[in-house]
C-alpha positions in Angstrom: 17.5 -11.1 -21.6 13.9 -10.8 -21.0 12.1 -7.5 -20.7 10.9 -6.7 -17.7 7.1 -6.1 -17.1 5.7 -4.4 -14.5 2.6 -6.4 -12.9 -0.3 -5.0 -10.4 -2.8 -6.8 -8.5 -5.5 -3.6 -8.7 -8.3 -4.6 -7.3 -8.1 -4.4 -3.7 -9.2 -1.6 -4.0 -9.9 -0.2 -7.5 -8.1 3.4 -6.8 -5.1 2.0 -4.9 -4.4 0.0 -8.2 -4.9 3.4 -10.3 -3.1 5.5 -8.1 -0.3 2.8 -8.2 0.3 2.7 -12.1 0.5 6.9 -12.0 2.8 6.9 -9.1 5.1 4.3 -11.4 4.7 7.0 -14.2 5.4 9.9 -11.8 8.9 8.5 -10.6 10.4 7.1 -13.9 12.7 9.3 -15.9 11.2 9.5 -19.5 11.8 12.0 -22.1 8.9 10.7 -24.3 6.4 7.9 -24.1 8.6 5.3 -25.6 10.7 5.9 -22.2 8.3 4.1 -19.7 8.5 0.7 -18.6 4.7 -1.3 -19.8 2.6 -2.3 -16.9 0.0 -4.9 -16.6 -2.7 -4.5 -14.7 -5.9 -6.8 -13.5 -8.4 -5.7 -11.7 -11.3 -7.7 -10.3 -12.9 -6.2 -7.1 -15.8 -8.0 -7.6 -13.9 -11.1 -6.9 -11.6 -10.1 -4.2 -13.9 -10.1 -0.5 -13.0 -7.0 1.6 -9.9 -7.7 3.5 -11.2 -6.3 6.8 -14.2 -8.0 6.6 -12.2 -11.3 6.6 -9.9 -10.1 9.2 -12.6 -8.9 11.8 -14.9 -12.2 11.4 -16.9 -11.1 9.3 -16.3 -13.3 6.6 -15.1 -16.6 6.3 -14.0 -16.0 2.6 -10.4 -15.3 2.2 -9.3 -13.2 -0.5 -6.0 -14.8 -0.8 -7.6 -16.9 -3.4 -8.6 -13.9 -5.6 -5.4 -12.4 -5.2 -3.3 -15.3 -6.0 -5.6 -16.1 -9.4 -4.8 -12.3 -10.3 -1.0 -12.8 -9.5 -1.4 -16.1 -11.9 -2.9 -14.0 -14.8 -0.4 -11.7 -14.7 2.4 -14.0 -14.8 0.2 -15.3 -17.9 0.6 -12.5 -19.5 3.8 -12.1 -18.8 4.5 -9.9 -16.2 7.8 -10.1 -14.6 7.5 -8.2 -11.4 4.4 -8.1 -9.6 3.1 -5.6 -7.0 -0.3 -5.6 -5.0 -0.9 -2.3 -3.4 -3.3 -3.3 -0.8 -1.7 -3.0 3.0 -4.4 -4.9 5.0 -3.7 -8.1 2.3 -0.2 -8.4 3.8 -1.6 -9.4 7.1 -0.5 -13.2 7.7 -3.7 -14.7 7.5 -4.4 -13.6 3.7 -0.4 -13.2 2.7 0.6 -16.7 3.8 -2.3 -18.2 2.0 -1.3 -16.3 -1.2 1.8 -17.2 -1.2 1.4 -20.7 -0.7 -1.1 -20.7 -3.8 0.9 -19.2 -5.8 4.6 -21.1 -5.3 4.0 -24.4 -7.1 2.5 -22.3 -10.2 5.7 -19.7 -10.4 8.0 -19.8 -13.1 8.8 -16.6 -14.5 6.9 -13.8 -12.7 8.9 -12.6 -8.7 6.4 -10.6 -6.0 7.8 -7.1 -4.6 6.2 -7.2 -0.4 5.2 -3.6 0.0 5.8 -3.6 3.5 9.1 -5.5 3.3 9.9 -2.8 1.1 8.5 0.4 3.2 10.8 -0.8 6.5 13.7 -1.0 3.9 12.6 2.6 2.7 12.2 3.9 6.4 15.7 2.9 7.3 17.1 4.5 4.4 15.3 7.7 3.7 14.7 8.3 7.4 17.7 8.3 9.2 17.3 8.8 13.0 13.7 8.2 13.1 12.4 5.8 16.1 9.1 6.6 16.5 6.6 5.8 13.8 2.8 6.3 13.9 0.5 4.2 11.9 -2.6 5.1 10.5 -4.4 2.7 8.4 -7.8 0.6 8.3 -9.2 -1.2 10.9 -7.8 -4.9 9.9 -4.0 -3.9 9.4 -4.8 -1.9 13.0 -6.0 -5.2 14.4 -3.8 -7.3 12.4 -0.4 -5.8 13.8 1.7 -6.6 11.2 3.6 -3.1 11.1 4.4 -2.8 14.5 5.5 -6.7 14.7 8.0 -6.0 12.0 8.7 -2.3 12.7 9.2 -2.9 16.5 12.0 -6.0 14.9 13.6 -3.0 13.1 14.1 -1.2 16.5 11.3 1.3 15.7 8.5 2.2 18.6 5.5 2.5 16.8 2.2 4.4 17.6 -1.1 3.8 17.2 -4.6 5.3 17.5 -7.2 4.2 20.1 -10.0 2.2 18.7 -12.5 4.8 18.9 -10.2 7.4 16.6 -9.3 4.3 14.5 -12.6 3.3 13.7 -14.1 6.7 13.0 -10.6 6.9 10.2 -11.9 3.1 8.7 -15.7 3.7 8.7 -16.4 7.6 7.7 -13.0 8.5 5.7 -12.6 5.8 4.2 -15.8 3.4 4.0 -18.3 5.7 4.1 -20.9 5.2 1.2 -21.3 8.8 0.8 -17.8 10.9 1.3 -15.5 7.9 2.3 -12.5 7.7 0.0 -13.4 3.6 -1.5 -16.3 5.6 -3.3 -15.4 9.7 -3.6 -11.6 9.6 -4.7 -11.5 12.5 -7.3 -11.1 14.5 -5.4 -11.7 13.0 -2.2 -14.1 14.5 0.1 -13.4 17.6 2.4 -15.2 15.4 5.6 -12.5 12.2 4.9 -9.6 14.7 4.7 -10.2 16.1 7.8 -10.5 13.0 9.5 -7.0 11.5 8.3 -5.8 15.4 9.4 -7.0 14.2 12.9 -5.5 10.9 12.8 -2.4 12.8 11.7 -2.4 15.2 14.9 -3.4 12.6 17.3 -0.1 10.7 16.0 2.0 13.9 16.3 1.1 14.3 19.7 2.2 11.4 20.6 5.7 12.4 19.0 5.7 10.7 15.9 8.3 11.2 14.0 7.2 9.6 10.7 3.5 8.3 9.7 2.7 5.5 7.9 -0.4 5.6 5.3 -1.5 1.7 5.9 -4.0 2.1 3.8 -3.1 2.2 -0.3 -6.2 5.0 0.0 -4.6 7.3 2.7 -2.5 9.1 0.6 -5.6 10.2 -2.1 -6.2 12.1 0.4 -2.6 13.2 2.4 -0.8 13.5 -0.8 2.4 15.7 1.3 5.7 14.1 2.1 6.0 16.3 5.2 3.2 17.3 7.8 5.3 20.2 10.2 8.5 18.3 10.9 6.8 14.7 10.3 7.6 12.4 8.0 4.8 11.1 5.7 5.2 7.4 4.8 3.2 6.3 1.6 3.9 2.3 1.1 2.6 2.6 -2.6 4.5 5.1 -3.7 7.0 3.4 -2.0 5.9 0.1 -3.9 6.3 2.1 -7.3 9.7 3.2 -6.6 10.8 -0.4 -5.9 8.9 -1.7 -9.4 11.0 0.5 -10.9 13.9 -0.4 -9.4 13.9 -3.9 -9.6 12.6 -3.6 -13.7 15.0 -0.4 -14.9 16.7 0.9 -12.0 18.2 4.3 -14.3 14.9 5.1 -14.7 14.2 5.8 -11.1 13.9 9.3 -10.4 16.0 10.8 -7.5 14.1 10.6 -3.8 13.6 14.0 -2.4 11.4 15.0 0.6 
C-alpha cells in the first residue's frame, strides 16, 4: 500500500501555505517526531498572478496555470493528497481551469476542495446554524462562490457592503505597510482591528458562524468563538481533512 504524502500548493499566498503545514502539525496526534505524516510543499508566488487581480479585470493572466504546474510537481514528487489553501482560487473561473489542466496528467496524486470540505465541516460541527457571514477578499466577495454553494446547503449567508469589504481587502490585508500579505508575525494591530469590525458588522446582522475566506484571516482572528459566534477557518479546516484522508487515527479530536 502506498504511503500517503501530504501535498500543498503554498504559494497563493506565501503565509497561507506556512500557516497550513503548522495547522497539519497542530491537529495530528504524535508522541514524537517520527509520528507525523511528511508533507510536500511548493511554493512559487512569483509565478502565481494575484487571484483578485484576475478576478476584478485586472489581469488577463490566469493563475490556474501556476497552480496546476505546482499541483503537477507535487504529484512528481510524489504527493498523494494535495491541498491549495487559497479561497479566492476556488472561484470558477481559476478552479475550472485548474482542474481541466491537471486531469489528463493525474495518475497517482487526488485534490482535497477546501470549500467542499468547509460546507461538509459546517454541517457537521455546527449543528443548527443557518446564518453564516463571510468575510474574505474582494474576489471571493465578488466571485460568490460561498453563498452559491452555502445557500444550496440551505444556509442564508451574509455579507459586508462594498465599502466595509474593500477597506477588509485593501488595508488589512493588502496594505504594503501593516496589511497581513506583508506583516504576518505578528500581524499588525491596524489589520486586526479591521477584521474585528468585519466581525461585528457580521454579528449584527445575526450571524451565527463566520467564515475566514481568506487563508490570511485567521493570522489574524486565530479564536474559534467570537461571543456566541462561530469562527469558521477553511484552512484549518483543510488540514484536518489532509489528515483525514492520509492517517485518519492521527486526527486529533474537534473541540470548539
Amino acid at each position: 500500500m502506498k504511503k500517503p504524502i501530504i501535498g500543498i500548493i503554498a504559494g497563493a499566498g506565501p503565509y497561507a501555505g506556512l500557516d497550513l503545514a503548522a495547522k497539519i502539525l497542530e491537529q495530528t496526534n504524535a508522541r514524537s517526531d517520527q509520528g507525523y505524516l511528511p508533507i510536500y510543499s511548493v511554493s512559487t508566488p512569483s509565478k502565481i498572478e494575484d487571484r483578485t487581480r484576475f478576478l476584478l479585470g485586472e489581469s488577463d493572466e490566469n493563475p490556474a496555470y501556476a497552480l496546476a504546474r505546482n499541483f503537477l510537481e507535487l504529484q512528481a514528487m510524489k504527493a498523494t493528497l494535495i491541498g491549495l489553501p487559497c479561497n479566492t482560487a476556488h472561484a470558477a473561473t481559476i478552479l475550472d481551469v485548474f482542474h481541466a489542466e491537471i486531469a489528463p496528467h493525474i495518475t497517482s496524486a487526488r485534490y482535497l476542495d477546501m470549500i467542499q470540505e468547509t460546507v461538509k465541516f459546517i454541517g457537521s460541527e455546527c449543528p443548527g446554524v443557518k446564518k453564516l457571514g463571510i468575510l474574505s477578499t474582494l474576489g471571493t466577495w465578488k466571485a460568490g462562490f460561498y453563498p452559491e454553494l452555502l445557500e444550496v446547503e440551505g444556509y442564508h449567508t451574509l455579507v459586508l457592503d462594498e465599502q466595509q469589504q474593500r477597506q477588509i481587502h485593501e488595508e488589512s490585508l493588502f496594505h504594503p505597510e501593516h496589511g497581513i500579505k506583508v506583516q504576518a508575525h505578528p500581524v499588525s494591530e491596524t489589520a486586526r482591528n479591521i477584521l474585528l469590525e468585519g466581525v461585528e458588522t457580521l454579528q449584527k446582522m445575526s450571524a451565527e458562524a463566520i467564515i475566514l475566506g481568506c487563508t490570511e484571516i485567521p493570522l489574524g482572528i486565530q479564536e474559534r468563538k467570537i461571543g456566541d459566534t462561530f469562527i469558521i477557518d477553511p484552512g484549518l479546516i483543510l488540514a484536518r481533512a489532509l489528515i483525514r484522508e492520509a492517517s485518519p487515527e492521527k486526527l486529533l479530536p474537534w473541540n470548539w
